[in-house]
N, C-alpha and C positions, 0 to 999 in steps of 0.2 A: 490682536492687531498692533495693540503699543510697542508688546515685544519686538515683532517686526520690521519696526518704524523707527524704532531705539539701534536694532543692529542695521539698519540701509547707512542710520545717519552718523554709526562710526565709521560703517565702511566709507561714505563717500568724505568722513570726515581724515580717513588714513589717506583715501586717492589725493586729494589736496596737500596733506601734506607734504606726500611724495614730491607732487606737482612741483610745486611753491621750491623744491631743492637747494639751494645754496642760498638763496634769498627771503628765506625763512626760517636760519638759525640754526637753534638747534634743536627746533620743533620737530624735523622728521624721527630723531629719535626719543620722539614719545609713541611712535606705534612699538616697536617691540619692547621699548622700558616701560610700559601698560601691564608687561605680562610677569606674574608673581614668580613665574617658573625661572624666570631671566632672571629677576633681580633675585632670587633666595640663594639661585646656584651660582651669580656673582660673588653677591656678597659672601657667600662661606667659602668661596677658592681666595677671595684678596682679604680676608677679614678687614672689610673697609665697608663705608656708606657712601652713595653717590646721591645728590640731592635730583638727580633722572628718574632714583627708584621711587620715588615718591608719586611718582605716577601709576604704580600698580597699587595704591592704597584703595581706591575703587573696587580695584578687580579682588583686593584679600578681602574685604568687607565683606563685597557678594560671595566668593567661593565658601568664611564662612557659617555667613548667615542662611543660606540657601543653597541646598546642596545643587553642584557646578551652575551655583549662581552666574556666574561672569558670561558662560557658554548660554546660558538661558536668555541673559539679559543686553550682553552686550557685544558677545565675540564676532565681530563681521566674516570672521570663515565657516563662523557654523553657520550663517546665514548663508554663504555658498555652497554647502552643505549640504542643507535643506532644500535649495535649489538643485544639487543634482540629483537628489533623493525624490524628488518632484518628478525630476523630467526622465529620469529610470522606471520609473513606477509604469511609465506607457510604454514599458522593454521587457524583455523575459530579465526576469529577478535571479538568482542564486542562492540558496541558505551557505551561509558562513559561519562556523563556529570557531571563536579564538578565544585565548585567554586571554586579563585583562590586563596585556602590556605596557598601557599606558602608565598605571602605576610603579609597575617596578621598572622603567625608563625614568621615570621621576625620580623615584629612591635611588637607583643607582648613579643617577647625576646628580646627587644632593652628598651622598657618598663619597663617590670621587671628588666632588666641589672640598669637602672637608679636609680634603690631603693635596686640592691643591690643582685639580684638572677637574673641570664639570663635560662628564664624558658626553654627553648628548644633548649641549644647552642650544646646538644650533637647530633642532628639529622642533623648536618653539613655532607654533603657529603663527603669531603676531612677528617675528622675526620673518620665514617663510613668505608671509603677506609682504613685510617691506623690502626684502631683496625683489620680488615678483614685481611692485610698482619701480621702485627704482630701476629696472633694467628698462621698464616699459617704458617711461617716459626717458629715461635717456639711456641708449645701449653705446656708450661710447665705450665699453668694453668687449663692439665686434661680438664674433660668436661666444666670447665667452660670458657675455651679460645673456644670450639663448641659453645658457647652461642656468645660469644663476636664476631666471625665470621660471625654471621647469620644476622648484621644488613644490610652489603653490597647484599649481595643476597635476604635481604625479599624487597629492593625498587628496584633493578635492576629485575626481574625474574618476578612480573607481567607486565612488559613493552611487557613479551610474547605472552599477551592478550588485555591487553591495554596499546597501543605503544603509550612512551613517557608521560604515569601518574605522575610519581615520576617529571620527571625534567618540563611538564607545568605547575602542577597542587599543586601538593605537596611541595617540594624542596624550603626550606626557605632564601639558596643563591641564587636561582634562581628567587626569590620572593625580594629578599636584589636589584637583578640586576636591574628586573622592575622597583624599587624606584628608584635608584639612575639614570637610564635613562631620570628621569625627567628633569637633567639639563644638558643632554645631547644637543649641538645645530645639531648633526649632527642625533637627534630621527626624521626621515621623511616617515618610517613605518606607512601603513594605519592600523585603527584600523581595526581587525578582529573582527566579529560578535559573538555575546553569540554564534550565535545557532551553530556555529563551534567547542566548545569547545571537543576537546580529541574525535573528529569523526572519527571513521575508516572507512569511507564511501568507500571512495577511497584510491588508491596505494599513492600518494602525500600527501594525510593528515595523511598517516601514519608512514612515513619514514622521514619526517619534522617538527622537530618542532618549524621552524622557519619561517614568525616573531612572536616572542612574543606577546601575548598582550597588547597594551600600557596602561600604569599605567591608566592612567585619563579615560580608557572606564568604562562604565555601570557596568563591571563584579565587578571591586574594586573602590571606590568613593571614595571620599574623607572622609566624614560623617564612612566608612566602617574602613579605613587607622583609624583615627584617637580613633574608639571606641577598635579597633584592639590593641595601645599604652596602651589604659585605662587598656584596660582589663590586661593585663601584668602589669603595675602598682598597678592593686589594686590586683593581686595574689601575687607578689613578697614579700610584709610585711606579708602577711597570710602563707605565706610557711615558713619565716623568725620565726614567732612565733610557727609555730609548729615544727618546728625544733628544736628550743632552748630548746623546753618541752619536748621531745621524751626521750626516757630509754638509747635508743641505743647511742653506744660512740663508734664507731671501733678505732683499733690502726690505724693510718692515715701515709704514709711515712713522711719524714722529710720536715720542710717548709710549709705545711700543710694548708690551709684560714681556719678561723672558723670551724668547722662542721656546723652550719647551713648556712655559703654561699659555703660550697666547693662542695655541690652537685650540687649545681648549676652551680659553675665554673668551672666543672669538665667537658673535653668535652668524655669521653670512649675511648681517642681514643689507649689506650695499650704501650704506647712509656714505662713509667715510668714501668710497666712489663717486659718488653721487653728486657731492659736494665739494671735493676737491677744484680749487678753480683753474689749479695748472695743469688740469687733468692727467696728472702723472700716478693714479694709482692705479690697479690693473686688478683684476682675481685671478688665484692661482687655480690652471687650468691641471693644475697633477706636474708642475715640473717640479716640485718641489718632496713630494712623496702624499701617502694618500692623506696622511693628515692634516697637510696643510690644503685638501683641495677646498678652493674658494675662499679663501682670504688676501686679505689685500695683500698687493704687493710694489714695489715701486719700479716707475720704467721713465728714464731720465733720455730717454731715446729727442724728445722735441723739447721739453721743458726740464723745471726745477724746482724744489722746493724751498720758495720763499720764506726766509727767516722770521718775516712779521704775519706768517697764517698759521692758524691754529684749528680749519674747520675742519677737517676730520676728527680731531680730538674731541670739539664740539658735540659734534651728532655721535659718538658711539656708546649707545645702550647699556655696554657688560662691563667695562672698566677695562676693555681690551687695550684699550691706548689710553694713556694717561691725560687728564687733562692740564698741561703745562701752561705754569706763567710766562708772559711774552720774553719777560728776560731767561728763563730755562729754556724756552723752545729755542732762544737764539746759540745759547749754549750745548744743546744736546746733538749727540753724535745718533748718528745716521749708521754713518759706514764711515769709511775712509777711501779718499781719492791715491790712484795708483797711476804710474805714465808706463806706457811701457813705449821704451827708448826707439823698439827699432821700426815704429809705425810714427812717430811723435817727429813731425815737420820741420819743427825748429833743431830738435836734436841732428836732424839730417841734414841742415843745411839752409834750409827754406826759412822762410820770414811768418811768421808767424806766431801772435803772443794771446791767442783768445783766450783760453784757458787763466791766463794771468788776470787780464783786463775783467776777466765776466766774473771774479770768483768774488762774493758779499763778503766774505771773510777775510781777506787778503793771504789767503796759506797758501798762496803758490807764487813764487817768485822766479826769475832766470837766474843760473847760476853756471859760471864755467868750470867744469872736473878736471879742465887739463890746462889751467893758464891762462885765459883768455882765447882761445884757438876754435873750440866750440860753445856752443850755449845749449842750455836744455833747462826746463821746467824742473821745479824741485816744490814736494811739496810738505809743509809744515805740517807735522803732525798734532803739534797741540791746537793751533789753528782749526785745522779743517775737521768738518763736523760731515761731511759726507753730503751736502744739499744737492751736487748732481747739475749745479750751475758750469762745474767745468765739464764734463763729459756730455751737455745740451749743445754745448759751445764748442765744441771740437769738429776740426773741416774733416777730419778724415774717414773715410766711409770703404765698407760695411761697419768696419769693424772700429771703435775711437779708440784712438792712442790714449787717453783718459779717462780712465771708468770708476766707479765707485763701487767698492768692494764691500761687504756684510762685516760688521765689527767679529773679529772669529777666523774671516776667514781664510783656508790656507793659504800661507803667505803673509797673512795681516793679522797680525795678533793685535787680541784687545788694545783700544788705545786707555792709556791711563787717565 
């Protein structure tokens, strides 16, 4: 019953933090910086330490002291888990046999992580849980926070019919546990047999899913473990190169990794949405290509990004966005603002100077190209850092005569 009690009172201690959202710090990201699997395949894509990760020191103790200690004692999705494996059990069952994916999902994002892309850090449970609260309590991302929602309920909701798939079978922290069990001295767990795997034969092997399998049986080898690393090493450069080449450039929040490692170190889990207070970040719903789908993105359509906030930076779990000093974030580029002449009011004749007046940086000024005869917006390039103050501020509609462009993008080369 403790065990029980232990995982209600993470879970309802993750729903509050979510809750609590911009007003709580950067407390919401301790739900998915809890989890070992986040911080080990952070840290080995940035060779860096973030004092966030020091929140999964709990969860490596448990995983290990006790093998998938942390699922036993603490994880509030396997208590959802267990709950649908509960309320299945009063349903026709299915036997399922799978191999133990979990594991080599692990190793091949610990793999990739090493070279530089952690190919599958977003299908972290504790990440998953916090996009899922986050969209709940605030969907101010429209249908596409309905998207960002659905990853908790698409691995919790078949356990309806095949009790405990996601957390034997699937589940890449739960796969992270079995590894690191190995040098556990207190692993005295008999192995359990292939032919047991995800059987619903009986009431006991459906409402348990415990013990684990131990790492060194038949099901995972060593020869499996280790082709498992390869293979995430030899995707991680190939992702890395076709990212570099790709068209797509989204506007990225402040602090930002590369575009081609931030989809990788981007774990979905909605904090940086969440908390934005100009609510100008957005998830990408596939405009950007498959890899960036669900990550933030920036949309300057009613607001701007303020020079003196940092909370996205704040709350993010993987080292996706850098956490910058107030004088760097003032400093740091974005994108770069562009007019285009032949929509742009003042250029045509009309009165109008918002773009000038709204911009925190002063990088846009009026200038005449022909003598004093006309006037039009000119903007500074070493100035302007891309906040999206001038194109919030632009009258003209649908389309703004002022937009802000991805540092990259065609037409706008790197600024210096």
């Amino acid at each position: 019953m403790f065990r029980y009690s232990l995982r209600a009172f993470v879970l309802l201690a993750a729903v509050a933090l979510a809750g609590w959202g911009s007003s709580a710090g950067l407390l919401p990201a301790l739900i998915p910086a809890a989890s070992p699997f986040v911080a080990l395949s952070s840290a080995a894509a940035l060779r860096a330490g973030d004092f966030l990760w020091l929140a999964a020191i709990p969860a490596w103790v448990l995983a290990v002291s006790i093998p998938r200690g942390f699922c036993r004692w603490a994880c509030p999705v396997d208590l959802l888990h267990e709950g649908a494996a509960r309320l299945g059990r009063k349903g026709p069952s299915k036997a399922l046999r799978l191999p133990a994916a979990g594991r080599a999902i692990a190793l091949a994002t610990v793999g990739g992580a090493l070279l530089g892309y952690p190919l599958f850090s977003w299908l972290d449970p504790l990440a998953l849980l916090s996009a899922f609260l986050n969209a709940v309590w605030n969907p101010r991302g429209g249908w596409a926070s309905l998207i960002a929602a659905l990853g908790l309920p698409a691995i919790v909701l078949p356990g309806l019919l095949w009790p405990f798939l996601w957390c034997r079978r699937l589940c890449p922290l739960g796969g992270l546990q079995d590894l690191l069990s190995r040098v556990s001295a207190q692993q005295k767990q008999p192995v359990a047999p292939s032919s047991s795997i995800l059987s619903t034969s009986s009431p006991s092997s459906t409402l348990s899913p415990w013990p684990p399998l131990h790492p060194n049986s038949p099901t995972f080898s060593a020869r499996r473990a280790f082709l498992s690393l390869c293979a995430g090493a030899l995707a991680a450069p190939l992702i890395l190169a076709l990212r570099k080449r790709t068209a797509a450039m989204p506007l990225r929040p402040p602090g930002a990794a590369a575009e081609a490692q931030f989809t990788g170190l981007c774990v979905r889990c909605g904090n940086c949405v969440r908390t934005c207070p100009a609510a100008i970040i957005r998830p990408d719903v596939g405009r950007q290509g498959v890899a960036s789908f669900m990550t933030p993105t920036l949309d300057f359509a009613e607001n701007y990004c303020r020079p003196d906030c940092r909370a996205c930076m704040q709350v993010c779990p993987s080292g996706a966005l850098e956490r910058l000093s107030a004088a760097a974030k003032r400093a740091h580029r974005i994108g770069l603002a562009q007019v285009d002449y032949d929509l742009c009011l003042l250029a045509n004749g009309a009165e109008c100077t918002a773009c000038v007046t709204q911009c925190p940086y002063e990088a846009i000024a009026i200038e005449s190209p022909d003598g004093g005869f006309t006037s039009q917006p000119a903007v500074n390039r070493q100035k302007c850092t891309g906040c999206g103050a001038c194109e919030a501020a632009c009258p003209v509609r649908p389309r703004r005569a002022v937009r802000i462009l991805p540092r990259g993008h065609n037409g706008n080369p790197p600024v210096s």
